[in-house]
Backbone as JSON, one array per atom type, in Angstrom:
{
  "sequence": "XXXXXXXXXXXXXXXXXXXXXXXXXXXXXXXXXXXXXXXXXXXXXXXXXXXXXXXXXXXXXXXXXXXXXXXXXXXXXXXXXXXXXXXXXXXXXXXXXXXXXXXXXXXXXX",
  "N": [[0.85, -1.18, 0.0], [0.5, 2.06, -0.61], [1.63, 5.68, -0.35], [0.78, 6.66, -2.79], [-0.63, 5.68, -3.89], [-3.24, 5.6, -2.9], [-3.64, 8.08, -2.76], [-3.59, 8.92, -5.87], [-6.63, 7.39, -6.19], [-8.42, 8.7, -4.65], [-7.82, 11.23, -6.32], [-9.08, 10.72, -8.54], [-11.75, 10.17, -7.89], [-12.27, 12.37, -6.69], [-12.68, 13.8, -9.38], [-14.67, 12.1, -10.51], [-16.88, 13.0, -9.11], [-17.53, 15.22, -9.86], [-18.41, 14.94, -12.57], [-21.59, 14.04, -11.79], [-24.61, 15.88, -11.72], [-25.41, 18.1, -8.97], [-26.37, 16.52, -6.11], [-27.51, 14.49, -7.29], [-27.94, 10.67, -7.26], [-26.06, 9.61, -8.12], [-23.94, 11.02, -7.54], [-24.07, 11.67, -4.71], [-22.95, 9.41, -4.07], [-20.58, 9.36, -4.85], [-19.31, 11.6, -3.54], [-19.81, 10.93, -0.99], [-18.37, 7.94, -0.91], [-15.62, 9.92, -1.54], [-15.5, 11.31, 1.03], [-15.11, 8.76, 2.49], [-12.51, 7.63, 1.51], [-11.08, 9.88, 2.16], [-11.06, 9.82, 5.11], [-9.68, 6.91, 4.98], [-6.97, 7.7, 4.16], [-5.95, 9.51, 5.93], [-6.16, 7.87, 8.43], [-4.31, 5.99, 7.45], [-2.15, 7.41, 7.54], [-1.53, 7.84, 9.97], [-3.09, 9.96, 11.37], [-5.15, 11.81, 13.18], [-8.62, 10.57, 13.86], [-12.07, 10.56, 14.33], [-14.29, 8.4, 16.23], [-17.01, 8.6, 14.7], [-16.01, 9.43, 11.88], [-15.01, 7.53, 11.03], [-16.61, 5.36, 11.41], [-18.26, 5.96, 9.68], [-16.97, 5.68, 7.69], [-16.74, 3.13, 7.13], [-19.19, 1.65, 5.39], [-18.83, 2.88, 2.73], [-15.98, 2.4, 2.07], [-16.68, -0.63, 2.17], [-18.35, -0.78, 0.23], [-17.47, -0.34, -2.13], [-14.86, -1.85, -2.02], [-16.22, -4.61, -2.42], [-17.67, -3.99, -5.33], [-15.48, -3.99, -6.72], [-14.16, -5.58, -7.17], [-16.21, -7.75, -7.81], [-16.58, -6.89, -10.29], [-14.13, -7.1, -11.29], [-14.13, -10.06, -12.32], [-15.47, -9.93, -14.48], [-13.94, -9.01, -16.15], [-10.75, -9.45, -18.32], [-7.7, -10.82, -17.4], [-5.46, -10.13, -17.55], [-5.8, -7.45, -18.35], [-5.15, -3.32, -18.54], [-7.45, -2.72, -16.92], [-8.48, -4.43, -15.18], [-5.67, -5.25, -13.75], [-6.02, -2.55, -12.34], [-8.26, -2.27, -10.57], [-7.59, -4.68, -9.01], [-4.95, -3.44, -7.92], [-6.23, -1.74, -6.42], [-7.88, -2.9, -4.49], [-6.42, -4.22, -2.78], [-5.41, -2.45, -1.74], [-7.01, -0.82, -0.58], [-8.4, -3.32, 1.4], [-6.93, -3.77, 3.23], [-6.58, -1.53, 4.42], [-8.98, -0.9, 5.43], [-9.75, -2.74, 7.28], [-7.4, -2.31, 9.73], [-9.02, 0.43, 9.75], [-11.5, -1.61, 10.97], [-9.91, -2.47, 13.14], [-9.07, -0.02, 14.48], [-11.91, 1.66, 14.92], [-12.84, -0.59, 17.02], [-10.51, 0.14, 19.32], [-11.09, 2.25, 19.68], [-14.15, 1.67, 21.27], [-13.54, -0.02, 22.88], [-11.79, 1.81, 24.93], [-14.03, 3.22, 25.86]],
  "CA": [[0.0, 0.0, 0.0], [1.37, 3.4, -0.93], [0.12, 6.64, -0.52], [0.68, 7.58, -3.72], [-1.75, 4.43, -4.79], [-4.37, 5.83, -2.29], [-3.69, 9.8, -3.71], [-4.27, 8.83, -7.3], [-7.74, 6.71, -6.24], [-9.14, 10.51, -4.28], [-7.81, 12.11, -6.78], [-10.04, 10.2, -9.72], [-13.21, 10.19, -7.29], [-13.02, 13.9, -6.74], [-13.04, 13.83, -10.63], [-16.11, 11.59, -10.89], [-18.17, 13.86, -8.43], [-17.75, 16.77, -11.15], [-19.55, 14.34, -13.76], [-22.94, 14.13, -11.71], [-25.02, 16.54, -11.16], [-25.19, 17.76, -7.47], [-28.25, 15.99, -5.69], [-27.63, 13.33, -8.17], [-27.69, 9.77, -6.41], [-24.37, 9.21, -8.16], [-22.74, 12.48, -7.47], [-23.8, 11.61, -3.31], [-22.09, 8.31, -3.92], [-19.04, 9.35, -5.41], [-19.02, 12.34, -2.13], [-19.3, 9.47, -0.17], [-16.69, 7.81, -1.39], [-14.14, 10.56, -1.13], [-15.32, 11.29, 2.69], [-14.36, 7.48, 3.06], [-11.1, 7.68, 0.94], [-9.87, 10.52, 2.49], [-10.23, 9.17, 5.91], [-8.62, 6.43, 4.91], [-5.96, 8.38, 4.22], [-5.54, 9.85, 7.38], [-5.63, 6.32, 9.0], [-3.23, 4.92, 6.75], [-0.85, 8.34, 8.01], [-1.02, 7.65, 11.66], [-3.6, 10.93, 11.8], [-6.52, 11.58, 14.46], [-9.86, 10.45, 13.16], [-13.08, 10.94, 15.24], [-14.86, 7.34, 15.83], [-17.58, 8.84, 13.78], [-15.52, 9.4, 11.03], [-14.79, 5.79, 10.75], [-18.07, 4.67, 11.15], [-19.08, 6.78, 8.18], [-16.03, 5.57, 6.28], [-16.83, 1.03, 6.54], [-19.6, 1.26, 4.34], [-18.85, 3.22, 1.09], [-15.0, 1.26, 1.46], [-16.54, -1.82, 1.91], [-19.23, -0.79, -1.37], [-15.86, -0.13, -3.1], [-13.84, -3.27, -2.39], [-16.92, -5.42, -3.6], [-18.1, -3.72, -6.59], [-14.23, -3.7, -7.71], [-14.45, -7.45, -6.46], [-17.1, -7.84, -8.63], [-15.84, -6.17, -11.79], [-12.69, -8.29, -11.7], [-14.71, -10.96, -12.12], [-15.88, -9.91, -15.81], [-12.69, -8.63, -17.01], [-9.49, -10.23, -19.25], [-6.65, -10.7, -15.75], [-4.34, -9.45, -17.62], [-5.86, -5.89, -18.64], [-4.98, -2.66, -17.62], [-8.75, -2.37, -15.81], [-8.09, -5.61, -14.07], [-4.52, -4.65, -12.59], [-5.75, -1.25, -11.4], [-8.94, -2.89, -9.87], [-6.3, -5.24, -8.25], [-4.67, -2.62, -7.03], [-7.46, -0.55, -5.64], [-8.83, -3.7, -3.61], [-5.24, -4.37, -2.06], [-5.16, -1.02, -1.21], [-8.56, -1.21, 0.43], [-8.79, -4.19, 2.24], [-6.01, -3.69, 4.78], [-6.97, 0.06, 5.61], [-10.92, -1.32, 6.15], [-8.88, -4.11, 8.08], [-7.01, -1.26, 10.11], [-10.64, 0.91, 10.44], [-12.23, -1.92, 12.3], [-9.54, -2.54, 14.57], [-9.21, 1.82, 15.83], [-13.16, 1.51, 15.78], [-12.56, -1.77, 18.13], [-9.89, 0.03, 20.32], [-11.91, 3.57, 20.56], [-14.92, 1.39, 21.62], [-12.74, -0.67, 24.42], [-11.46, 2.56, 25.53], [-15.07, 3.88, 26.06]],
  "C": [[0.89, 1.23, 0.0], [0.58, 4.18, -0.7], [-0.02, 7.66, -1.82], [-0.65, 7.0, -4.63], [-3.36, 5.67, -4.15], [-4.67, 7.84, -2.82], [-4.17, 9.9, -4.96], [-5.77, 8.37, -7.36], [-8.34, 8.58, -6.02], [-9.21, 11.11, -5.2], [-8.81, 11.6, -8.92], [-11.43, 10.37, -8.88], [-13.35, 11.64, -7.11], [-13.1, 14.01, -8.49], [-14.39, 13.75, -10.82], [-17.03, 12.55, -9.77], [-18.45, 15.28, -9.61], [-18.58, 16.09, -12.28], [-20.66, 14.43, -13.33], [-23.42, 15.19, -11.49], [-25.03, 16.6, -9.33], [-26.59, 17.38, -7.34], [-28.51, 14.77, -6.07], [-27.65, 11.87, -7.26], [-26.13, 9.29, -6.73], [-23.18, 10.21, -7.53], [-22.96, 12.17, -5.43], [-22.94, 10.36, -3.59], [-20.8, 8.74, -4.0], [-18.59, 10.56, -3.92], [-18.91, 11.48, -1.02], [-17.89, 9.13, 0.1], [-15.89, 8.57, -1.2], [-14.1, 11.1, -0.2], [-14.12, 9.94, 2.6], [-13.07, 7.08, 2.79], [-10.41, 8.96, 1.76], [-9.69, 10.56, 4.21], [-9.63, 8.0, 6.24], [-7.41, 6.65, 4.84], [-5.46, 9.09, 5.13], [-5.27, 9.03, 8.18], [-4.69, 6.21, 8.27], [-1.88, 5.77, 7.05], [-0.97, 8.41, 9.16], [-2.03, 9.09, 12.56], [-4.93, 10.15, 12.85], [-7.45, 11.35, 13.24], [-10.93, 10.24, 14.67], [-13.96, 9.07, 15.06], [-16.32, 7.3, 14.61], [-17.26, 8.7, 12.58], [-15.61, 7.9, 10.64], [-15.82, 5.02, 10.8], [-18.56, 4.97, 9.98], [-18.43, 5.94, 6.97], [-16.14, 4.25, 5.58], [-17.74, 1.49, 5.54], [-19.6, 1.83, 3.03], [-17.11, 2.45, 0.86], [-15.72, -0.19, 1.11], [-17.65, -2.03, 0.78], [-17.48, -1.2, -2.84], [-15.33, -1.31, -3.6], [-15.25, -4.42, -2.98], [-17.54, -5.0, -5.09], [-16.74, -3.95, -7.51], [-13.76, -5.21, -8.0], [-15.14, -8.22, -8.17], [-17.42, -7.83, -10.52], [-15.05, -6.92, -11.99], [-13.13, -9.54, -12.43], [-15.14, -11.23, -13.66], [-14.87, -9.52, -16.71], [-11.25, -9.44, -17.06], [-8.62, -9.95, -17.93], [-5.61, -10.1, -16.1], [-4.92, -7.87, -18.42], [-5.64, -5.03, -18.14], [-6.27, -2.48, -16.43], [-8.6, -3.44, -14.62], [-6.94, -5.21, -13.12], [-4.79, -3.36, -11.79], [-7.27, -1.64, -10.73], [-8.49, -3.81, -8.74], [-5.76, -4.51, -7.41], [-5.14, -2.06, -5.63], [-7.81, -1.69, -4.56], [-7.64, -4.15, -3.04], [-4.48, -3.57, -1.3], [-6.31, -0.97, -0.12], [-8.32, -2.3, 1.36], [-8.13, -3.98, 3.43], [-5.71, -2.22, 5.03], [-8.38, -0.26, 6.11], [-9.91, -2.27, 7.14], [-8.56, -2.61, 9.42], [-7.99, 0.08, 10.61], [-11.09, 0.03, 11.35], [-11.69, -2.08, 13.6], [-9.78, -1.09, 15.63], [-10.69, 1.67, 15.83], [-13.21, 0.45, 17.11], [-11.88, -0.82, 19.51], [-10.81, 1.33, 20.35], [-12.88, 2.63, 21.8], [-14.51, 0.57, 23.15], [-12.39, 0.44, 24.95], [-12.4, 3.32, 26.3], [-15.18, 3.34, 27.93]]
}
């Protein structure tokens, strides 16, 4: 995991929010999404995150890692869409991994 992997993903999802309209159900998804990407990115740099935050952030990662899951699934293994789907879900899994534990230890700390 890099954070240059996890900089280039943000920096394509703030893209795709400029394609929908605002209000749009895609254009909240894709805002979603780059809440949940960019506190991943603060987890994955050792920053504060609010247990809220991280609550917000499991379910549009864990939409992410299965739809990309999912996709793999229909595409040639050796294409570029496949390797950067690959990517993206190797990148994902072990910062969602890494979310549930700091949700875990906030919640023991309570």
């Amino acid at each position: 995991m890099t954070s240059d992997d996890l900089s280039e993903l943000i920096a394509t999802v703030k893209q795709q929010v400029t394609l929908f309209p605002e209000g749009a159900s895609q254009h909240t998804l894709q805002v979603n999404r780059l809440i949940a990407l960019e506190v991943a990115q603060a987890v994955s740099r050792h920053e504060s995150v609010t247990s809220e935050e991280l609550k917000r952030a499991v379910a549009p990662l864990a939409s992410l890692i299965s739809k990309s899951e999912k996709a793999l699934t229909k595409l040639k293994p050796d294409s570029w869409q496949a390797q950067r789907l690959e990517r993206n879900v190797s990148l994902l899994v072990p910062i969602l991994n890494l979310i549930h534990h700091k949700l875990a230890e906030k919640e023991n700390s309570i």
